[in-house]
Structure formats: C-alpha cells, structure tokens
TORKOL-4160 file (C-alpha; in steps of 0.2 Angstrom, whole numbers, padded with zeros to 4 digits, m for minus):
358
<pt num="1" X="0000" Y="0000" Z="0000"/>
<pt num="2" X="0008" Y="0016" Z="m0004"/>
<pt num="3" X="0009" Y="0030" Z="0007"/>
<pt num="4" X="m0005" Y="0040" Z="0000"/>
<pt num="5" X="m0016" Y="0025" Z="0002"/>
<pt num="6" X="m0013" Y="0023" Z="0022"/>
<pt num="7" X="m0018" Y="0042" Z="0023"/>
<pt num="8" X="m0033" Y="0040" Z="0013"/>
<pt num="9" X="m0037" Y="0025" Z="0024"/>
<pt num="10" X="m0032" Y="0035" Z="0039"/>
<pt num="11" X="m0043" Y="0047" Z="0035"/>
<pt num="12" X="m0057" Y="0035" Z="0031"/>
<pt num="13" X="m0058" Y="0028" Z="0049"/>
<pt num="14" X="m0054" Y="0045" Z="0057"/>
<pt num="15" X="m0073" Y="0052" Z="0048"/>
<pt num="16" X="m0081" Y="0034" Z="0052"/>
<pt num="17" X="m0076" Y="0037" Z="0070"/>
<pt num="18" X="m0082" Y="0054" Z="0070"/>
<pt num="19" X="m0099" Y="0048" Z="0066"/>
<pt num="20" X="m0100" Y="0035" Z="0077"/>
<pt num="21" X="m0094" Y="0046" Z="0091"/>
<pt num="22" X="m0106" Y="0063" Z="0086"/>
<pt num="23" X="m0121" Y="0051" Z="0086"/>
<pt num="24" X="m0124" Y="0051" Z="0068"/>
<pt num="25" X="m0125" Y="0032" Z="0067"/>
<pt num="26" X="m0120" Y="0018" Z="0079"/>
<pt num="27" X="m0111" Y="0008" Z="0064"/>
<pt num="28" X="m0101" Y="0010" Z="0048"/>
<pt num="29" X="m0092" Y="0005" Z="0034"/>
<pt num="30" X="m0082" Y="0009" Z="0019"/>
<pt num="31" X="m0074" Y="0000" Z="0005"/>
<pt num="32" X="m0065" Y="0010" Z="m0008"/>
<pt num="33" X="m0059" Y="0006" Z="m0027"/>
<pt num="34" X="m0044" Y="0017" Z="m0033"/>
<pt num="35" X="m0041" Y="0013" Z="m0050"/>
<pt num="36" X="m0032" Y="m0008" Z="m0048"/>
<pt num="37" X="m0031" Y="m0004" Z="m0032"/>
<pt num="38" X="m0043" Y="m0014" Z="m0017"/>
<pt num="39" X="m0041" Y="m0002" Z="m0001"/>
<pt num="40" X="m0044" Y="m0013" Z="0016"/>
<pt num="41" X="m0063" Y="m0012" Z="0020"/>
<pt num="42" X="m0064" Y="0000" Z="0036"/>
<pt num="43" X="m0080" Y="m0002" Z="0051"/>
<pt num="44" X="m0082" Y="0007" Z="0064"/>
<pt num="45" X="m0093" Y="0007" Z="0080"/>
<pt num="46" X="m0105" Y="m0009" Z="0082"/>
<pt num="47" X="m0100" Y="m0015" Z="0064"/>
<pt num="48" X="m0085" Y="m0024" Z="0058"/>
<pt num="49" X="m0079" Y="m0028" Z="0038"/>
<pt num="50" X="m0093" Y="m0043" Z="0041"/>
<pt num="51" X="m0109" Y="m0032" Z="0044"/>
<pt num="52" X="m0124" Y="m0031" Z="0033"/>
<pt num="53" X="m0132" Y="m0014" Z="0030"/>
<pt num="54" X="m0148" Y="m0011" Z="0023"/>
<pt num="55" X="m0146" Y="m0003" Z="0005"/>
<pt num="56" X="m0163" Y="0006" Z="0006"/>
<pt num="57" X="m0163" Y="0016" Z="m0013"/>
<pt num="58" X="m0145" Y="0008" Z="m0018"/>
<pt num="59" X="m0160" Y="m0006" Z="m0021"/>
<pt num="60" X="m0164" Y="0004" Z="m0036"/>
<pt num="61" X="m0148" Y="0000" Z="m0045"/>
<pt num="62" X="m0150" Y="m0020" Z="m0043"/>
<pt num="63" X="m0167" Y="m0015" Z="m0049"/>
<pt num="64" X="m0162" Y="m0007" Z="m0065"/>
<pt num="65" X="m0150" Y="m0020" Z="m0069"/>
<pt num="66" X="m0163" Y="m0035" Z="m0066"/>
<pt num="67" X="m0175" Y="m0027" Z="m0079"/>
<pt num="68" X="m0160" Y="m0019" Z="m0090"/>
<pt num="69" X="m0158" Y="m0038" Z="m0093"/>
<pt num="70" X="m0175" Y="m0042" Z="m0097"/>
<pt num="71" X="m0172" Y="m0030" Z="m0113"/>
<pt num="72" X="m0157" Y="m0037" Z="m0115"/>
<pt num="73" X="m0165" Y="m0058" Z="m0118"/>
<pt num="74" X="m0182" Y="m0047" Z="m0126"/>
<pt num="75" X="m0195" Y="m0051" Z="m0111"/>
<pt num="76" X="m0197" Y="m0032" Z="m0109"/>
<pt num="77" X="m0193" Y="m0016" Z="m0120"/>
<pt num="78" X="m0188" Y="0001" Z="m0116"/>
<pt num="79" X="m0197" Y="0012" Z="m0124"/>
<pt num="80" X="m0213" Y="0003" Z="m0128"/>
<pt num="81" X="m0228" Y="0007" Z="m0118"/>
<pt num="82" X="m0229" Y="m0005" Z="m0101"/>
<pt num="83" X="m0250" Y="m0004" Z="m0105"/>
<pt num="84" X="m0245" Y="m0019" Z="m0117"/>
<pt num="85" X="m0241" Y="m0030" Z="m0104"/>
<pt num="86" X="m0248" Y="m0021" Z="m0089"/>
<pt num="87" X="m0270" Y="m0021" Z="m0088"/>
<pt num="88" X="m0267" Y="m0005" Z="m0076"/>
<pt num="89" X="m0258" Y="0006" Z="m0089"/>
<pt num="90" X="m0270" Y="0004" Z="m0104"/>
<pt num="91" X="m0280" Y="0018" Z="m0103"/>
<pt num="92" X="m0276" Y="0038" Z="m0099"/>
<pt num="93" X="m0258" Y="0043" Z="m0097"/>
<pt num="94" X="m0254" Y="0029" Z="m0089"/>
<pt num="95" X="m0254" Y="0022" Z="m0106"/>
<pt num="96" X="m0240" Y="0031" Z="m0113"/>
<pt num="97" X="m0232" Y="0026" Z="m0097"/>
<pt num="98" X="m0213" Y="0015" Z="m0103"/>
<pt num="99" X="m0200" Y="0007" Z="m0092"/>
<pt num="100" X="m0186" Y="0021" Z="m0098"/>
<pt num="101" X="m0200" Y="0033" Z="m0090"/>
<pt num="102" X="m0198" Y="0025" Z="m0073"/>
<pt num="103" X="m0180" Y="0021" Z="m0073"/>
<pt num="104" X="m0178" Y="0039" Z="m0077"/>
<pt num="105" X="m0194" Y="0046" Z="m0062"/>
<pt num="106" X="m0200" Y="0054" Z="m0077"/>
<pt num="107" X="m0217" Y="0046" Z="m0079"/>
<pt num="108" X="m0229" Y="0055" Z="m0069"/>
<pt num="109" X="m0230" Y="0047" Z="m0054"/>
<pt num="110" X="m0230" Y="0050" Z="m0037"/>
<pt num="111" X="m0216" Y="0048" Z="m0025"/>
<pt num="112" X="m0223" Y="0036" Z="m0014"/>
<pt num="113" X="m0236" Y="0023" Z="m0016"/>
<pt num="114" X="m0242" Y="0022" Z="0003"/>
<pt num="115" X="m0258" Y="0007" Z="0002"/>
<pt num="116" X="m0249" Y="m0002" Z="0015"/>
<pt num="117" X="m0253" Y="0010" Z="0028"/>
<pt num="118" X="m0273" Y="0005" Z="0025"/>
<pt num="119" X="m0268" Y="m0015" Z="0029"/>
<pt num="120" X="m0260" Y="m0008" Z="0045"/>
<pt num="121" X="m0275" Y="0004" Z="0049"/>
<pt num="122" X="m0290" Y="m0008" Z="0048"/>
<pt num="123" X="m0278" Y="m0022" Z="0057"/>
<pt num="124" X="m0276" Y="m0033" Z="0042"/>
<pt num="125" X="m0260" Y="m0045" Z="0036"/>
<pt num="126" X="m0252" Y="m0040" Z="0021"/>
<pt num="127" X="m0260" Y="m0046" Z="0007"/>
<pt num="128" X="m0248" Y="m0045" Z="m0006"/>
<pt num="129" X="m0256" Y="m0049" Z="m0022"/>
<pt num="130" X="m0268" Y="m0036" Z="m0016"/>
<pt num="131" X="m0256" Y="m0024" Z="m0010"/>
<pt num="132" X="m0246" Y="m0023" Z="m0031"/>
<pt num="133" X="m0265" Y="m0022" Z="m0037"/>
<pt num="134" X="m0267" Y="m0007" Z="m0027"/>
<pt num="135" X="m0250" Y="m0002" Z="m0031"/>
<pt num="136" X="m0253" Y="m0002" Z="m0050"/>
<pt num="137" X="m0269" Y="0006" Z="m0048"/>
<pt num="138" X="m0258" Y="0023" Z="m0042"/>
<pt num="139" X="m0265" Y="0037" Z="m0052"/>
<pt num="140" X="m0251" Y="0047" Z="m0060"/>
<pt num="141" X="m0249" Y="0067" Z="m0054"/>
<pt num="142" X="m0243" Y="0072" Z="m0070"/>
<pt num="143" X="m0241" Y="0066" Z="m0088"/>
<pt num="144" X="m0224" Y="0057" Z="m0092"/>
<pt num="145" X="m0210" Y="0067" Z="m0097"/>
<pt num="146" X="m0216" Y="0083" Z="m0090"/>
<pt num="147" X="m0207" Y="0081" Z="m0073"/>
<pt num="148" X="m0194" Y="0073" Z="m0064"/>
<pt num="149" X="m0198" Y="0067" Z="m0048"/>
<pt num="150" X="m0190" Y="0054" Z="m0039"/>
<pt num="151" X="m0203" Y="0039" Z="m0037"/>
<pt num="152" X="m0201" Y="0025" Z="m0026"/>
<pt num="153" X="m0219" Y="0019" Z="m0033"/>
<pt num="154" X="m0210" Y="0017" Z="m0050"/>
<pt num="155" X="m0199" Y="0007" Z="m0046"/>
<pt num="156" X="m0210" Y="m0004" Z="m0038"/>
<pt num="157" X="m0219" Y="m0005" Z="m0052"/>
<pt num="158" X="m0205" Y="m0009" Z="m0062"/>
<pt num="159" X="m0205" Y="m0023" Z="m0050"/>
<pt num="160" X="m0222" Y="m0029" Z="m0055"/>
<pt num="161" X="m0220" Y="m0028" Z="m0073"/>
<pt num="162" X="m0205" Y="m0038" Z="m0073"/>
<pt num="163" X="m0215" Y="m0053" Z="m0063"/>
<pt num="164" X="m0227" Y="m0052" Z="m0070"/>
<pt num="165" X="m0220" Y="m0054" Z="m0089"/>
<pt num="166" X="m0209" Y="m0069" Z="m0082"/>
<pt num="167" X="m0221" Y="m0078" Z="m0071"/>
<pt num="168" X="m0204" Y="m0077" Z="m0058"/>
<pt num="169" X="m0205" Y="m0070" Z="m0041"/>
<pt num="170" X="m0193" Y="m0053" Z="m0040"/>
<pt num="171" X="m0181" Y="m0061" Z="m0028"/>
<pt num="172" X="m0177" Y="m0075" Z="m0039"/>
<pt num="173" X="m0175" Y="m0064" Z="m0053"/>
<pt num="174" X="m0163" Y="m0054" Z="m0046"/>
<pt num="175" X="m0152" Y="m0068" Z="m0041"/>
<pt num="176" X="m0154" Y="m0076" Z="m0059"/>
<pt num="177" X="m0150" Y="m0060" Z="m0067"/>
<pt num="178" X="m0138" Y="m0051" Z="m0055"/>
<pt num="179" X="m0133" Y="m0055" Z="m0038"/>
<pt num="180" X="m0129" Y="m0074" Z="m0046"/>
<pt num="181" X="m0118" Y="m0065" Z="m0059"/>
<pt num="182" X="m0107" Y="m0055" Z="m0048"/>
<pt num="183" X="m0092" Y="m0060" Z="m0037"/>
<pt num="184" X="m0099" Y="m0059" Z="m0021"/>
<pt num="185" X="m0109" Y="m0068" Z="m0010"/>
<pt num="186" X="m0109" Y="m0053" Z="0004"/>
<pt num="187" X="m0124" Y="m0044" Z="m0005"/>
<pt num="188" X="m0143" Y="m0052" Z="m0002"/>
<pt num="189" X="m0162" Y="m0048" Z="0000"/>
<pt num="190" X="m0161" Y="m0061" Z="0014"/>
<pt num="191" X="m0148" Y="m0060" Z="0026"/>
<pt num="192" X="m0147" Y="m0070" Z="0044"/>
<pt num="193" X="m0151" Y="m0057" Z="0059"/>
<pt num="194" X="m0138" Y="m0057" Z="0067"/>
<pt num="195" X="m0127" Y="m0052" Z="0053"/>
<pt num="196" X="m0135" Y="m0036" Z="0052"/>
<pt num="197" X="m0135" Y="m0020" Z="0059"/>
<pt num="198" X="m0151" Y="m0015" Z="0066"/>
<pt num="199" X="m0160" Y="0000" Z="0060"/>
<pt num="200" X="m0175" Y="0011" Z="0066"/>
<pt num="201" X="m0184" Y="0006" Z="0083"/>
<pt num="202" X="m0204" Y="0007" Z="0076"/>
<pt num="203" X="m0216" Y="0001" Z="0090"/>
<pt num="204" X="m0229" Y="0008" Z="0084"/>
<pt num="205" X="m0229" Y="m0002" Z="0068"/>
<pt num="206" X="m0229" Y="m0019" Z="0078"/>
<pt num="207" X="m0210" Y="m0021" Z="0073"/>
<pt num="208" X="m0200" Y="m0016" Z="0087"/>
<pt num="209" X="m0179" Y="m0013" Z="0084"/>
<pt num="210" X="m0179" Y="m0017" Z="0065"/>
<pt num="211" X="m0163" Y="m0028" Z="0061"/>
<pt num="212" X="m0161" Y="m0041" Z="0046"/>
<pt num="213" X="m0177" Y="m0035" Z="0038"/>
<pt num="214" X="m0182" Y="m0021" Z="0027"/>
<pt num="215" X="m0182" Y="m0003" Z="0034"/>
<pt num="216" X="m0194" Y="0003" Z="0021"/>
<pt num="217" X="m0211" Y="0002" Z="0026"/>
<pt num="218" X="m0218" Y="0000" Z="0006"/>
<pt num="219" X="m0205" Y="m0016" Z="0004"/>
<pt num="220" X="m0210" Y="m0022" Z="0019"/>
<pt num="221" X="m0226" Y="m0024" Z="0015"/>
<pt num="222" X="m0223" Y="m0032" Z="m0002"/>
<pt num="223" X="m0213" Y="m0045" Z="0006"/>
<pt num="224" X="m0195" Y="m0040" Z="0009"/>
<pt num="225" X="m0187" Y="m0035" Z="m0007"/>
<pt num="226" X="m0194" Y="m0026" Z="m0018"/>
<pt num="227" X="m0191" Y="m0014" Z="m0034"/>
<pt num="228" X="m0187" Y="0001" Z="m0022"/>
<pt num="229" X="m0178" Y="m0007" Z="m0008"/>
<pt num="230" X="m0175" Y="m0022" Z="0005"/>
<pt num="231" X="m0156" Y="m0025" Z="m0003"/>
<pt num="232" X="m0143" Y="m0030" Z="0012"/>
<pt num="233" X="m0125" Y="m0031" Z="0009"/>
<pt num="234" X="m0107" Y="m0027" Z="0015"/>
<pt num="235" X="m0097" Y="m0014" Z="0012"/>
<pt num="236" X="m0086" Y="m0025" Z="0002"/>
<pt num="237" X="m0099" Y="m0033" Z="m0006"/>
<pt num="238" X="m0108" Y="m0016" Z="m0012"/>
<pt num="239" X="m0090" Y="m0012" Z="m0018"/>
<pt num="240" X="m0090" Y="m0029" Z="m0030"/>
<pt num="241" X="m0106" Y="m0022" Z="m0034"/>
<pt num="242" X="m0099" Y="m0005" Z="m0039"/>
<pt num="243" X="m0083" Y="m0011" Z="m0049"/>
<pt num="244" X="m0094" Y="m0020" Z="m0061"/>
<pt num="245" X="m0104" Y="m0005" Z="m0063"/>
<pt num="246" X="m0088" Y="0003" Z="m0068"/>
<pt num="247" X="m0082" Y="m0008" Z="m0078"/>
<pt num="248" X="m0097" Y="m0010" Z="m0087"/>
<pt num="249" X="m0106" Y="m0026" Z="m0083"/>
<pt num="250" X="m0097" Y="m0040" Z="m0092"/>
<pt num="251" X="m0107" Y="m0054" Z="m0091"/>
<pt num="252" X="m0122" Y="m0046" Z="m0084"/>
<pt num="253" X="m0130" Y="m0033" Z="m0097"/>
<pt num="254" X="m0124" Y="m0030" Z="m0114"/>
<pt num="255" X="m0110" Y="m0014" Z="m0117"/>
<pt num="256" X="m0125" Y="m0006" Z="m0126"/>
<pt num="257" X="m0139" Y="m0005" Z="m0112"/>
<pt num="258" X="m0123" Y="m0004" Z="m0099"/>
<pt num="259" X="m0119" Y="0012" Z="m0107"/>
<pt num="260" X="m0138" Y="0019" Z="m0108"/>
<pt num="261" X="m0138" Y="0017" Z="m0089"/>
<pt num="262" X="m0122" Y="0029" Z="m0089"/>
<pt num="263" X="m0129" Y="0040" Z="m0102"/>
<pt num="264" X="m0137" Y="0056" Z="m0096"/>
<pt num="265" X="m0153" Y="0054" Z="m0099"/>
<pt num="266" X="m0167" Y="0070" Z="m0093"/>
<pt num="267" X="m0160" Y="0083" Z="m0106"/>
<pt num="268" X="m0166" Y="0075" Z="m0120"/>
<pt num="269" X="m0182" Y="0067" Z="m0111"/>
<pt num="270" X="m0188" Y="0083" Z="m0102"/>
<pt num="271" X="m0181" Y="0096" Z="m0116"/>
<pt num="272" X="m0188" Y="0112" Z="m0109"/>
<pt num="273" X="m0192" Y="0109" Z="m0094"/>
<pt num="274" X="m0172" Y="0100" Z="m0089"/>
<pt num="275" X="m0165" Y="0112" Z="m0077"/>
<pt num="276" X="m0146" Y="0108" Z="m0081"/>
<pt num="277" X="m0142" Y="0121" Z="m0067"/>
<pt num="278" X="m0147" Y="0110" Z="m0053"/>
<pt num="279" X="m0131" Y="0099" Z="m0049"/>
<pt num="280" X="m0145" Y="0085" Z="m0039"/>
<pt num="281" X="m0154" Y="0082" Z="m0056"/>
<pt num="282" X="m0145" Y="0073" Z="m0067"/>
<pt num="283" X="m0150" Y="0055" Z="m0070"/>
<pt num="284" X="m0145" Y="0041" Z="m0079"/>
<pt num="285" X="m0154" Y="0023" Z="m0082"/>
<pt num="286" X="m0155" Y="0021" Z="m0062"/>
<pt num="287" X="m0141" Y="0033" Z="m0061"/>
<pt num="288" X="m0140" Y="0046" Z="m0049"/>
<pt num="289" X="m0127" Y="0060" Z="m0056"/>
<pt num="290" X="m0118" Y="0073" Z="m0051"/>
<pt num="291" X="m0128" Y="0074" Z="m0034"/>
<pt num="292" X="m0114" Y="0087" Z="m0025"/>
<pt num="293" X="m0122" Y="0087" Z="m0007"/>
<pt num="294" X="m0114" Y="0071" Z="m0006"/>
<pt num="295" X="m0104" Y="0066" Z="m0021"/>
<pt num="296" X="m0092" Y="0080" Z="m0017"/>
<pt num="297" X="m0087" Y="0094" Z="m0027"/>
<pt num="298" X="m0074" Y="0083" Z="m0039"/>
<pt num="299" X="m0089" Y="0071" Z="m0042"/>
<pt num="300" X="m0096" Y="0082" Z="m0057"/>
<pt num="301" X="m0095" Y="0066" Z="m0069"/>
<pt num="302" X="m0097" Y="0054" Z="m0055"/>
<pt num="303" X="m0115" Y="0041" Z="m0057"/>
<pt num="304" X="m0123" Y="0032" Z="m0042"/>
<pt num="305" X="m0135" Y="0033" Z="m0028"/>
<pt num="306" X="m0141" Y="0035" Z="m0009"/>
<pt num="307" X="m0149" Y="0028" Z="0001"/>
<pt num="308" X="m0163" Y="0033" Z="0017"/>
<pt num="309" X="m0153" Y="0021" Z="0030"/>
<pt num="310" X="m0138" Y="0031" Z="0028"/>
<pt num="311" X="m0129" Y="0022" Z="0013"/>
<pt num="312" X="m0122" Y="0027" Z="m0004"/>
<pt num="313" X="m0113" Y="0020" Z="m0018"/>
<pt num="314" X="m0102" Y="0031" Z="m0030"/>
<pt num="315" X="m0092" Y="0026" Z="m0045"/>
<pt num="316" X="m0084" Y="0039" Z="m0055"/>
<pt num="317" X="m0075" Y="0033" Z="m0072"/>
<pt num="318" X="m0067" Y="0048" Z="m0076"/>
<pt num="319" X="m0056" Y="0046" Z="m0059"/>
<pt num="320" X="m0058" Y="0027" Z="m0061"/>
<pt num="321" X="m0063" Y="0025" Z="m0040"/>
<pt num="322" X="m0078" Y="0016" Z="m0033"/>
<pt num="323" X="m0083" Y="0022" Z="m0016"/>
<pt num="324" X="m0095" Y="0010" Z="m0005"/>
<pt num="325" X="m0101" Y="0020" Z="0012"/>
<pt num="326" X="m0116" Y="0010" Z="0023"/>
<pt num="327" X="m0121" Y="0018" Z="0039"/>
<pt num="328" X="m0135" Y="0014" Z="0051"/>
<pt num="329" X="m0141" Y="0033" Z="0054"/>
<pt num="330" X="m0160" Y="0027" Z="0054"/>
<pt num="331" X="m0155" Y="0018" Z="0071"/>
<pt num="332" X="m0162" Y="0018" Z="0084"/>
<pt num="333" X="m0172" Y="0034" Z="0074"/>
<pt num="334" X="m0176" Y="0042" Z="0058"/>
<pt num="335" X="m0174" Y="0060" Z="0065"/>
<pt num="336" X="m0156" Y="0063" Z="0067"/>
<pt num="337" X="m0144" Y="0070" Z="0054"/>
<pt num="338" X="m0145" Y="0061" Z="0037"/>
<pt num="339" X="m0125" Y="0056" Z="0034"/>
<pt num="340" X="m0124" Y="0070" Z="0018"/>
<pt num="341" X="m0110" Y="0078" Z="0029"/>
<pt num="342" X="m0102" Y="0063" Z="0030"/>
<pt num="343" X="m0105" Y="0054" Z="0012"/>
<pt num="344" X="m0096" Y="0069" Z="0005"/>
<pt num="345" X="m0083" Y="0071" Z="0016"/>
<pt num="346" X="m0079" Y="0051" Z="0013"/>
<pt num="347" X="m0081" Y="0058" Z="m0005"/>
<pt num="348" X="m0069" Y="0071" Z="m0005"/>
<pt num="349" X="m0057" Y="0064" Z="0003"/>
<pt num="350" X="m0056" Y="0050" Z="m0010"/>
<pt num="351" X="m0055" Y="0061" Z="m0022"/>
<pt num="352" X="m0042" Y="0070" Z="m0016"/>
<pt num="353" X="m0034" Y="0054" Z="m0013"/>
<pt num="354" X="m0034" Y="0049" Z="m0031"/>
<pt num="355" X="m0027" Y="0067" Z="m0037"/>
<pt num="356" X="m0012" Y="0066" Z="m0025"/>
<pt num="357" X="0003" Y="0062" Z="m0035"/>
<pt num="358" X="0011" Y="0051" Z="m0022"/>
C-alpha cells in the first residue's frame, strides 16, 4: 500500500469514528476502489468488515440491472408502452407510461405509493397480491416526461412488470440476473439477523428494533425485497457491486444498455423543462449524477445513488474510483442527521486521494 493510500485510509476511519462518536450512526463501513487498487474495508462502531447494511434506494440500482436484462434476452422493451403487458396502464396517461419513463422518475407518478398504511389501519395481514394491485392502480400526478420526480412507486412498479412478464417472483430474478452473476456472495435480499446492523426502533408499527429486515415500510409490506428497496450487503460486497458498474457489466447486461444506464438521460427526455443548473438532477438509467451534497465537489461526472438508512454508492469513471459507504443513521431513529456531511466528506477525501501524485 503506498503512502497516499494509508492516509486516505487513515482518514477513512478517522470520519467513520467521528460519526460514530457525534451520534450520527452507531455503525459503519467503507470500501473504496482506486483505479487496480482494493483499499482494506474499514468499520467502525458496532459493525465490523462482516456487517450487513440495509441498502434502502441503492436497491434501485439491482433494480435497474434486473430489468435492463430483461431487454437485453427481449421479455421487456424500453421504450414501448408497459400498457401492453400491464392491464393497469392501458388507458389515460398511464398508457403512454414505458420502463425508460420509470428508470428515469419521469413518468408521472407520485413519489410514494403508501396502500400499506390501509392494511395496517384496519388491522389486516399484508396481502400482497392485493397490495401490487393497489400499487398499479396509483394514479399518475402528471403526464410522463413533463417532470422529474423521484418515485419510489415506480420502481416498484418496475418490480411488478417484470413478474409479471416472467411468471418469476422478483427475488429470484434478481439472483438469476444479478446477484448470481457478480463475485460476491456478501450482497442479499435475505440476510441472517444477526449479521446485520439494526436499524430504526418502530413500535408503533408492531415491529419493534428493526434488524435483518427491510427498513422501508412499502418493501416491507410487499414481502422483503422489492423494486425500491430491501437490498442488504457489506461494504465489500456493495463495492464488488460497484466495480462492475464501472467496468461495465461483463457478463451481466450487454455494453449497449450498460452504457444507456451511464448516459445522461433528462435533457433529451424533459427538453424544456431539464434544469441543467441544478447539480442533484442529473440521471442516468438508475443513475443518480452529479448529486454534489454528497458526491463532493470533484464528483461532477461521478454516477450512483443513496440511500434513506444512511448508505451510498459512488463510481466515478473519469477518476476510475468506486466508493462503497453504509451507515445505520436510521438507528435507533429516523430524526437525526441524514450522513450527507459525512457521504461527502468520505467523497472528498477519496477524491483528493486519487489526485495526490504520491
């Protein structure tokens, strides 16, 4: 390891520690690619390199991938209208509704889909067959392609469409077409108890101290995990995760839809109403891009995503790094501070590691 590495490193755990000790989570961990080379995996608090995080959002990008390769073997399309396949989006606006539209939160609908809390209400199991017709049956708040707004509800809908094309429950296809592709085994939508790192304390939704199951209350419902979250992994494992991202998916998508998800995609979908001046709004096929607050200021070409639970994942191919951070800042509650200080200072400081000529 050269000497720039052990101070990146050093600096790594010194911000992990900070967090721990200023109360912004009780656990944490980083893995970090810089160009060939695999920097130690660092923990700190009540995790260690072994700890499972839940993913929250950073779901999104196994979701993307899943249906990505869905296009790729012809079971779904891009760009045709999901009405063809999907009863609920043959009429209205929802009919001109396509999986680009969702992978991009440009097709109208709402940020959350919150049907579960009616189950809870009137004291009734989750019915999940029930629960994804409800889903579907969303109404959209604006036509598609007139705004971006970042949709939970999409994805789970993307979710939907894909099981409901293959006849395959989502969890087994994103172990077919991802998780069974990459080389890792620390990433999972089922991980044992006590490998995890609990998350938020929710009595009042019968759950108690959250830990080895889904945080989100939508995936939760559905059954663990879903199009928008219920992802668990390492920080090691997110970062095998990330280097194939990087590398462009061999294996998994074909170099054609790998580059579509890297492709800045709103300008040309939205036209006039784009705002290219807001650095949070770029977006890719899944892809989050240049989102400053917490890809630092060097990130302006850097692709990937956050999640709610405190987690991120970054990979930047201009600065050839992968930056895997998962944090537990939703334990014991939601209310604290959100880790953006600390997701960019971890950013920055990698970046400032890769620029250092020593």
């Amino acid at each position: 390891m050269t000497a720039t590495h052990r101070h990146l490193e050093s600096d790594i755990r010194r911000l992990l520690n900070q967090c721990v000790a200023d109360g912004v989570a009780p656990a944490a961990s980083c893995a970090v690619v810089l160009g060939l080379d695999w920097l130690p995996e660092i923990a700190a608090g009540a995790a260690s390199p072994e700890t499972y995080f839940d993913l929250a959002s950073v779901t999104k990008l196994f979701t993307t991938v899943t249906a990505l390769s869905l296009v790729d073997s012809g079971e779904l399309e891009l760009d045709a209208a999901i009405g063809g396949r999907l009863p609920a989006y043959r009429r209205g606006a929802k009919s001109a509704v396509t999986l680009r539209h969702l992978l991009t939160h440009t097709s109208g609908l709402p940020s959350q889909w919150r049907g579960w809390e009616r189950s809870l209400d009137e004291g009734r199991a989750f019915d999940r067959q029930a629960l994804v017709a409800d889903l579907l049956d969303t109404p959209l708040e604006a036509a598609p392609v007139t705004r971006f707004e970042y949709s939970c509800a999409g994805f789970n809908t993307i979710m939907a469409l894909a099981e409901h094309v293959t006849g395959t429950p989502w969890a087994a296809l994103v172990q077919e077409r991802v998780l069974g592709r990459l080389a890792t085994d620390r990433i999972t939508g089922t991980p044992r108890v006590e490998h995890c790192a609990p998350t938020e304390f929710q009595p009042s939704l019968g759950r108690g101290l959250v830990r080895g199951i889904v945080h989100d209350e939508a995936a939760w419902s559905l059954g663990g995990l879903s199009g928008n979250a219920g992802m668990f992994a390492t920080a090691g494992g997110l970062r095998v995760f990330g280097a194939a991202l990087l590398d462009g998916l061999p294996g998994i998508l074909s170099p054609g839809l790998a580059a579509e998800m890297w492709r800045s995609q709103l300008p040309d979908m939205l036209g006039n109403n784009f705002n290219p001046a807001d650095p949070g709004f770029g977006h890719g096929l899944g892809l989050r891009i240049n989102q400053q607050p917490w890809m630092g200021t060097a990130g302006r070409e850097a692709r990937g995503h956050g999640g709610f639970t405190g987690t991120s994942l970054l990979i930047d191919r201009e600065h050839g790094l992968t930056v895997s951070l998962l944090t537990n800042r939703v334990s014991p509650r939601r209310d604290g501070d959100d880790a953006t200080g600390l997701r960019k200072a971890v950013s920055d400081v990698v970046y400032s590691g890769k620029n250092d000529p020593n």
